[in-house]
FISELO-308369 format. One line per 5 residues: number of its first residue (from 1); for each residue z, y, x of C-alpha. Coordinates in nm, 3 decimals. Layout:
N
NUM	Z/Y/X ~ ...
END
This chain:
217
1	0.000/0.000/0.000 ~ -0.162/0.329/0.142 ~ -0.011/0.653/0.163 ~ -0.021/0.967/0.384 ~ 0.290/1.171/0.258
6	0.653/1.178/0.362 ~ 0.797/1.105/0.023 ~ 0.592/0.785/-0.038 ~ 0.720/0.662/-0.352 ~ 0.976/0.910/-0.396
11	0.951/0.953/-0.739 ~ 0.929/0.630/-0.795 ~ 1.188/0.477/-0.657 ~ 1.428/0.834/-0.775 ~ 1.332/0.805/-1.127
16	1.457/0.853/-1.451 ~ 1.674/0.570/-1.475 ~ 1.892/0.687/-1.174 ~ 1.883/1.026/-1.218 ~ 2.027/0.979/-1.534
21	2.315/0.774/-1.377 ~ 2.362/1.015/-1.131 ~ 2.382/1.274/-1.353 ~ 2.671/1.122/-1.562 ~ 2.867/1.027/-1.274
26	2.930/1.341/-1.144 ~ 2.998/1.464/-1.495 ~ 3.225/1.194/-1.501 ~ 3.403/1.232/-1.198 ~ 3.252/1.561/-0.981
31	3.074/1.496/-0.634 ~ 3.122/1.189/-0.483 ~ 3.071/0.997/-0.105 ~ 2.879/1.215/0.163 ~ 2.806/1.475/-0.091
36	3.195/1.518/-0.180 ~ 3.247/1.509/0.241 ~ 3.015/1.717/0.314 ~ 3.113/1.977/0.064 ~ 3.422/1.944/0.196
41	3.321/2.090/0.548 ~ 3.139/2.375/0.411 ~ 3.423/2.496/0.230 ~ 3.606/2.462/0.551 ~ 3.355/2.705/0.739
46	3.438/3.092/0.727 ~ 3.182/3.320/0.612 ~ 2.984/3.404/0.314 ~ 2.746/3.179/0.163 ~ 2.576/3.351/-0.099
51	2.213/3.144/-0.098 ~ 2.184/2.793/-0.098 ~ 1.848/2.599/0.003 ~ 1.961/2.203/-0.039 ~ 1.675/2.013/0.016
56	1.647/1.668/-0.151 ~ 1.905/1.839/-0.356 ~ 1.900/1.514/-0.636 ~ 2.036/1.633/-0.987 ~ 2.176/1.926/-0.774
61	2.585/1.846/-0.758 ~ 2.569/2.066/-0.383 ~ 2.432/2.352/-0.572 ~ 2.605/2.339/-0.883 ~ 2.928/2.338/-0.688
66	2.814/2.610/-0.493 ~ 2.751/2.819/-0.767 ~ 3.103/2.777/-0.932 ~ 3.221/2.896/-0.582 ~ 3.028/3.190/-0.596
71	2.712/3.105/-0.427 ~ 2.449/3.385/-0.546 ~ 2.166/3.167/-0.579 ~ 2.047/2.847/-0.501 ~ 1.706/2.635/-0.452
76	1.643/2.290/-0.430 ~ 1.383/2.126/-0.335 ~ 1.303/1.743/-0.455 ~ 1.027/1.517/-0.454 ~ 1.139/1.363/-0.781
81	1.050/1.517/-1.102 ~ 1.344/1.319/-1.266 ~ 1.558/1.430/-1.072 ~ 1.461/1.809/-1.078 ~ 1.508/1.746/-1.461
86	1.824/1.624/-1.467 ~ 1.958/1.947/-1.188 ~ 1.747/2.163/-1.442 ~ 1.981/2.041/-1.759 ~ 2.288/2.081/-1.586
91	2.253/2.376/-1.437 ~ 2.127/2.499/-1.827 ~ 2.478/2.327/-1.975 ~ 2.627/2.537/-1.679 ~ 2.478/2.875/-1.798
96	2.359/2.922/-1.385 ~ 1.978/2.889/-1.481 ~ 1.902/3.241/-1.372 ~ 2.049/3.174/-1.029 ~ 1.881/2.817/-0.920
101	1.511/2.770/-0.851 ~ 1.370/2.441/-0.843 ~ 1.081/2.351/-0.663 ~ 0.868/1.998/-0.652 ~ 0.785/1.877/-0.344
106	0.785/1.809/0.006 ~ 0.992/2.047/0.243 ~ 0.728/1.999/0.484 ~ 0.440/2.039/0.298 ~ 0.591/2.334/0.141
111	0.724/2.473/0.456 ~ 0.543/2.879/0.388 ~ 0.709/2.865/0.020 ~ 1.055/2.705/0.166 ~ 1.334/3.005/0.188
116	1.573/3.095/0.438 ~ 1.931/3.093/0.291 ~ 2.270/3.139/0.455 ~ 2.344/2.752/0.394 ~ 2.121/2.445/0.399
121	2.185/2.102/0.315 ~ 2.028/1.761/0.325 ~ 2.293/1.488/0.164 ~ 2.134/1.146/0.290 ~ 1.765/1.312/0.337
126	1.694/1.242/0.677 ~ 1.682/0.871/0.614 ~ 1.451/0.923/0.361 ~ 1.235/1.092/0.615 ~ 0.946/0.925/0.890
131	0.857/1.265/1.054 ~ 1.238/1.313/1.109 ~ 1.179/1.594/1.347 ~ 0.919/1.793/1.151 ~ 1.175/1.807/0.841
136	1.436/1.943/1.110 ~ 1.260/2.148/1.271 ~ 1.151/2.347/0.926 ~ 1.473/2.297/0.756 ~ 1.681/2.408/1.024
141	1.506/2.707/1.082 ~ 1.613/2.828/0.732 ~ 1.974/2.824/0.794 ~ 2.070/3.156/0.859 ~ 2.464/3.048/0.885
146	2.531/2.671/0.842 ~ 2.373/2.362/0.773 ~ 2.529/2.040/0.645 ~ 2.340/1.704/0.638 ~ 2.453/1.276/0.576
151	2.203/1.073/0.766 ~ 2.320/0.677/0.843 ~ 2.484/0.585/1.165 ~ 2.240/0.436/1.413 ~ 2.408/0.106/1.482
156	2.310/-0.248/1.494 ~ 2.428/-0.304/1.118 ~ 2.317/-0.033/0.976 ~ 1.975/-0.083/1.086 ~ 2.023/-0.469/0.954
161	2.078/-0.335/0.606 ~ 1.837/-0.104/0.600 ~ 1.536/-0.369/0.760 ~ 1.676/-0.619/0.462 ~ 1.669/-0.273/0.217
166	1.280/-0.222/0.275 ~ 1.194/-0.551/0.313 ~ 1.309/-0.651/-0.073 ~ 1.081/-0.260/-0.158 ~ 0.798/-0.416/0.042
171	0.828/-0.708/-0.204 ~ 0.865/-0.564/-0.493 ~ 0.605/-0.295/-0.456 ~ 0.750/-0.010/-0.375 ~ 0.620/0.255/-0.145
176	0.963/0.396/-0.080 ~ 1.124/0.315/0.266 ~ 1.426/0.446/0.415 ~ 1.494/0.512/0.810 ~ 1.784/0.496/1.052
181	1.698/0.808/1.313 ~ 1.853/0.808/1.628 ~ 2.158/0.970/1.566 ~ 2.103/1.173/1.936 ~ 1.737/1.282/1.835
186	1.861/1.444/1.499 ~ 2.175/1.664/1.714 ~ 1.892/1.749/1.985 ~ 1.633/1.880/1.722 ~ 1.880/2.077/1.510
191	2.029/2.210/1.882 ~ 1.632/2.288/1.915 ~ 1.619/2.477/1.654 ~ 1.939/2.678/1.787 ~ 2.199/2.541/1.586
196	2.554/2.387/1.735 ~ 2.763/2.120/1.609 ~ 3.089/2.204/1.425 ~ 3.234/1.938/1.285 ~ 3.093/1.570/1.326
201	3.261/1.310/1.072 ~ 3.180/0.977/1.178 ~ 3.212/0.717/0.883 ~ 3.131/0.339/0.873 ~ 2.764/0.395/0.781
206	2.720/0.752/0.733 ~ 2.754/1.072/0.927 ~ 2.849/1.417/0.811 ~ 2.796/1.687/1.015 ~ 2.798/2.071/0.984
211	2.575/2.272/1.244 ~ 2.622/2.630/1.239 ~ 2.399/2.950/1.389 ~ 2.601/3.106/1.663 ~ 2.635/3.507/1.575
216	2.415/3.718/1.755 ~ 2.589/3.987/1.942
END
C-alpha cells in the first residue's frame, strides 16, 4: 500500500470511533497519561503563554486546558477530521470557539500557514512521524517560549512493541505506522533549532520533555 505523505492513514486509523472515546474520557476524568504530564510541566514554567500551536492536538484536551488557564488563543493542527470534530464540539460546549482555530493537515505540508505561538506542543506526535526531523525542525521554530512534546523511549522493548504494533496494521490494512526516533536525534534537532532542555521526565515507555527558547538579551 502506496503513499507519499507523513500522515499515511492518519485519519484512518484516528477516526470517529476513537475520537469519540477520547472525547468522553477526558470529559469523564480531565487529561490523562503524557498529556496530563506534560501539562503538568508547562504549568511549572514561568512566563506568559498567551498562544498555543499544539500540533496533532487530538480532540484538543492541551488547548482546552490552556484556555481555562488563560491562554489567548489556540490552534491545532490534526490530520484527522474526526478528531478536529470532536476538539471543534468541545471547545463549542466550552464557549472558547472564538479563540481556537483548527486547521486539517500536515504540519509539514502546511509549514507557510503554521503560526508561531509562545507555546507548542506535540503529545505522542513524533512517533507518529517518518521525517522526524523535518516536523522538528518546523515545529520548533514556532515556539517563541516553550515547547512540550511525549515521544516513546528508544529502548529495546519499546521498539519490540511497536515492530509487533505495525506488523498486526500491515495485516490488517492499515497505512498507519508508528516510529521509535532516537531519543538523542529528537534533543539534537530541537537544540538545532535553538531550543534547551528544561525538564526531561523519563517514564517506562514515554518521555516528556519541555524545551524552552533562552531570552535574548
Amino acid at each position: 500500500m502506496g503513499c507519499g505523505s507523513n500522515c499515511c492513514g492518519t485519519a484512518d486509523f484516528f477516526g470517529e470511533r476513537i475520537a469519540r472515546r477520547n472525547l468522553r474520557k477526558y470529559r469523564r476524568g480531565g487529561p490523562y497519561g503524557t498529556t496530563k504530564r506534560l501539562l503538568a510541566a508547562l504549568r511549572e514554567a514561568p512566563g506568559p503563554k498567551d498562544t498555543l500551536l499544539d500540533v496533532g492536538g487530538g480532540v484538543g484536551v492541551i488547548a482546552h486546558e490552556l484556555l481555562a488557564a488563560g491562554t489567548s488563543h489556540a490552534v491545532i493542527v490534526d490530520a484527522s477530521p474526526a478528531f478536529l470534530a470532536a476538539a471543534e464540539e468541545e471547545s463549542e460546549r466550552r464557549l472558547t470557539s472564538e479563540r481556537l482555530r483548527l486547521q486539517l493537515g500536515d504540519a509539514v505540508e502546511l509549514r507557510d500557514d503554521v503560526p508561531a505561538a509562545d507555546v507548542v506542543t506535540l503529545d505522542k506526535v513524533v512517533c507518529c512521524y517518518v521525517d522526524m526531523e523535518s516536523l522538528l525542525a518546523i515545529t520548533a521554530s514556532r515556539a517563541r517560549r516553550l515547547m512540550a512534546l511525549a515521544y516513546p523511549r528508544d529502548d529495546w522493548w519499546v521498539r519490540a512493541m511497536v515492530a509487533v504494533g505495525n506488523r498486526v496494521l500491515q495485516l490488517r490494512g492499515s497505512a498507519f505506522r508508528s516510529y521509535v526516533h532516537r531519543n538523542a536525534a529528537i534533543e539534537q534537532a530541537l537544540r538545532r533549532a535553538g531550543l534547551t532542555p528544561r525538564t526531561i521526565r523519563r517514564g517506562p515507555l514515554w518521555i516528556v520533555a519541555l524545551f524552552e527558547r533562552p531570552a535574548t538579551a
